[in-house]
N, C-alpha and C positions, 0 to 999 in steps of 0.2 A: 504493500500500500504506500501512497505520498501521505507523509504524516506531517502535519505542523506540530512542533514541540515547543509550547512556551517555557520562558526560565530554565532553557536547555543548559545555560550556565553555571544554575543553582545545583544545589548536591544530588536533590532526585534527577535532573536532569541529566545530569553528564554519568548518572547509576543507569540510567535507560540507555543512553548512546554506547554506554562502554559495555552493555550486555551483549553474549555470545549471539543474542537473536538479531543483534540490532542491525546486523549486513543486510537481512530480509527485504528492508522497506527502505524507502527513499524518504528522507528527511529536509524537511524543512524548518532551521534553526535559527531565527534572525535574531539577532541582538538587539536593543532596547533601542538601540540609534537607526537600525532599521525598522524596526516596526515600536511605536507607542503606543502599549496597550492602554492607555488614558485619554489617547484619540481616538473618539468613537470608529469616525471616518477613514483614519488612519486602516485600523483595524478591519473595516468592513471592505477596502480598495485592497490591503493586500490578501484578503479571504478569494476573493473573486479575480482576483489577476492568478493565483496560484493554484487555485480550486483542489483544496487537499483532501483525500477521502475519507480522511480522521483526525481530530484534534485530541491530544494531550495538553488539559490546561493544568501545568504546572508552578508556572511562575505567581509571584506574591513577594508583598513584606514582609519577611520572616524577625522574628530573634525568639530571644526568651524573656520570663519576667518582666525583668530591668528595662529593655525594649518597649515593651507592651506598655509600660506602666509610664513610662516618657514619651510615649508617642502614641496618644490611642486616638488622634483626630488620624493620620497619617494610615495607622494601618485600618482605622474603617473606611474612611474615604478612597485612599487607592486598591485596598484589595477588592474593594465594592466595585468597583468601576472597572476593573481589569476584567472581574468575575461578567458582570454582564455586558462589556462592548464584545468579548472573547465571544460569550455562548451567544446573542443576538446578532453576532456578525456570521458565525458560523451555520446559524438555522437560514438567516436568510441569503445565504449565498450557496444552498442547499448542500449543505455537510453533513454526509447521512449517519456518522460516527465521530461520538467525542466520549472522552473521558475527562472527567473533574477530579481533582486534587481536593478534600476537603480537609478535615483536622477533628481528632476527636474533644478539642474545645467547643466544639459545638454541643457537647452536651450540660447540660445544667447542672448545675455545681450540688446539689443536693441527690441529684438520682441515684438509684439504687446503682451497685455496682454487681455484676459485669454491664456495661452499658449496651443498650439493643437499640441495632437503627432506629425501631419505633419509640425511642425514650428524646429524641430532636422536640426541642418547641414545648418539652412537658415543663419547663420549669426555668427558675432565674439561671442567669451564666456566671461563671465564674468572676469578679471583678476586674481583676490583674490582666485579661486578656478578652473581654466582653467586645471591642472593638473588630477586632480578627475575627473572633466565634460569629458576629453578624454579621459579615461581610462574607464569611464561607457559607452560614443559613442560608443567604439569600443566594449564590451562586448553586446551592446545592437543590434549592425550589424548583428557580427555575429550570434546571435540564429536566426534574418532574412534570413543570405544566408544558415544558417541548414534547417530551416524550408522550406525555398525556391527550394532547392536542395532533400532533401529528405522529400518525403510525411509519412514518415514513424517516422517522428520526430512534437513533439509540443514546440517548443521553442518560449517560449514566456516574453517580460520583462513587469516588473510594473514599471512605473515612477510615486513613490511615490512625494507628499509634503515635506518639512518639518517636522519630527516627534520628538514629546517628551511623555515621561511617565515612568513608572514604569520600574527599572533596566537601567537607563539614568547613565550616566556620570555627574558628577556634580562640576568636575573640573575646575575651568574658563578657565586653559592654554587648555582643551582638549573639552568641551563641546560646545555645541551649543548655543542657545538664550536663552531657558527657561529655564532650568534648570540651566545656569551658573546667571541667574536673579534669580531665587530662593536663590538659597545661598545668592546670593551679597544682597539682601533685608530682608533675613533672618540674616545674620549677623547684617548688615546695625538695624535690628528693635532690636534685640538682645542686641547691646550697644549702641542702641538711638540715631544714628548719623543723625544730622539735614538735612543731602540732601547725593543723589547717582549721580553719572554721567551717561549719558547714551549716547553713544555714535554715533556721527550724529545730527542733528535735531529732531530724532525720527519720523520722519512723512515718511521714509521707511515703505514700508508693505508686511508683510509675511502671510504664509496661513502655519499655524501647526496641523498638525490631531494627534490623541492621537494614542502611537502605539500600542496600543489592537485592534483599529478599524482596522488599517492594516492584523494584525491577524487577524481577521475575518474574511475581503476580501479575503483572503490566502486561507481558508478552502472553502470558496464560490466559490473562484475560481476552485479548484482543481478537482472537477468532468466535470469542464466545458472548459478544457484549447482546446479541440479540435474549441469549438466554442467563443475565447475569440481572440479579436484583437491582432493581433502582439504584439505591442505597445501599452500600456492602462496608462492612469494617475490614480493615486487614491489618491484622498485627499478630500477637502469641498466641494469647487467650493466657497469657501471664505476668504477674507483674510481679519487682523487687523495692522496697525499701530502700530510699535516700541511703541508707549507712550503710547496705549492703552493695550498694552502684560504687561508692568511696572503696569501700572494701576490693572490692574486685578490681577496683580500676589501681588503686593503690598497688598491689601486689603486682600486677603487670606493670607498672611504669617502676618499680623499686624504690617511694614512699613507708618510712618505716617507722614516719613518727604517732603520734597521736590526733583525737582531731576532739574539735572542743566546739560545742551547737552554742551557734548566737540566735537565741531565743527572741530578739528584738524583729528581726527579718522577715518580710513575710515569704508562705511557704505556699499557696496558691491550694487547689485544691487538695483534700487529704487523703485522696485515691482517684484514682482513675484508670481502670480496667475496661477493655472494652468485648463483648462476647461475640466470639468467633462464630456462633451454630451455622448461620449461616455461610458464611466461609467455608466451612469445610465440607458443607452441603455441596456447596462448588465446586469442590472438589481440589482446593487447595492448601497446602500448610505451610510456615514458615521451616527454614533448614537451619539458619546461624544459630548458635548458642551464644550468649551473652559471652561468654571467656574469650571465645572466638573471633568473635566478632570487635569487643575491645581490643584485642592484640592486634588485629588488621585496620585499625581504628590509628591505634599509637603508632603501628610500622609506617603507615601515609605519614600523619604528624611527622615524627624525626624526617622524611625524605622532603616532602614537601612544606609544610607548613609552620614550621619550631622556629624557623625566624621572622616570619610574620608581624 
């Protein structure tokens, strides 16, 4: 297939490009100076000059916490805007296949946990990241009233986990859990400093899949999106403890000190798990193991990213 892939740049992006499938199909990758997903029009002239037969919207504001929490006009307004010139320029310049990128903040901060596609819109969102979390709701709707409306469209979103791995961000002002704990313990081991902070209690627990596995699902998905739920989670269907993500990542980078919780920080929500049933109704599983997946995490870091 001719695929447009946005945020081919960003970490899922260049985990799609660098997968073994990815020779299959012809790609179309433009950079953000080529194509402005914030220009409606932009967006809609190069839908219909290149006429792709599936879109991958991947691209977005990303960080963690600290991000969110300094910029929450930024990440509703542009991931808002990305989400719908992408899927509106895409339906009407008859793009018969797209897949969305969503984020499991989408679910409301009080829901029962394992969280089930049908648990979206039940309830308040998280504070720290309420921005992002609306701005993927509303990208994730509408591929529902496309698909709903016209049979002649597959619009379909992934509401990924948590993801870390290889072509990560490893900036603490901009990154996420793991990889901003990589550095921090990596330096931290680097000049022997006796203890790290870690912030909260640590006994929060996240569910992180490594983003190659998500590539994976991507190409799995792609011959099956006719027969693929709306709405699909994909991640473990498991989740580990803040001290236990320290722990493991510690022991691989050679951190040997202590770590000591600044109870002052906030820690965002106090689980988030998301349930697989249907996923594996799909007939798909994740393969990295957390160990594993950290060490191929850290080996990128030292080659590429440790001077950053």
């Amino acid at each position: 297939m001719k695929i447009l892939l946005t945020g081919a740049s960003g970490m899922v992006g260049r985990n799609i490009l660098a997968h073994k499938d990815a020779s299959d199909h012809e790609w179309l990758t433009p950079s953000s100076r080529e194509l402005d997903l914030l220009n409606h029009s932009s967006v809609l002239r190069y839908m219909r000059e290149h006429a792709p037969e599936l879109v991958i919207h991947a691209a977005g504001v990303v960080g963690g916490i600290q991000a969110n929490m300094a910029n929450p006009v930024k990440f509703l307004v542009d991931n808002t805007l990305m989400g719908i010139h992408v899927l509106e320029s895409a339906h009407a310049s008859g793009v018969p296949n797209l897949l969305n990128l969503a984020s499991s903040c989408m679910y409301p901060k009080d829901a029962e946990n394992p969280l089930k596609e049908s648990q979206v819109l039940t309830g308040a969102l998280e504070p720290t990241n309420e921005g992002y979390a609306l701005a993927k709701i509303t990208a994730s709707r509408l591929c529902e009233y496309i698909s709903r409306t016209d049979a002649g469209r597959h619009y379909r979103t992934l509401i990924p986990c948590n993801l870390y791995g290889k072509y990560d961000k490893f900036d603490p002002k901009h990154s996420h859990m793991i990889p901003a704990v990589i550095r921090k313990l990596h330096e931290a081991a680097r000049a022997e400093k006796a203890s790290v902070d870690i912030w909260g209690d640590g006994t929060a627990r996240r569910e992180f899949m490594y983003a190659e596995d998500l590539a994976d699902f991507i190409f799995y998905a792609l011959p099956r999106l006719a027969s693929m739920p709306q709405t699909l989670n994909v991640g473990l269907g498991q989740d580990y403890s803040i001290n236990e993500y320290y722990q493991v990542i510690a022991q691989i980078v050679g951190f040997e000190g202590r770590f000591e919780h600044d109870l002052t920080k906030p820690v965002g929500m106090k689980r988030k798990l998301i349930d697989t049933t249907l996923l594996q109704e799909f007939g798909w599983n994740s393969k990295t193991s957390l160990t594993e997946g950290v060490r191929q995490t850290y080996s990128y870091f030292l080659k590429e990213a440790v001077n950053d």
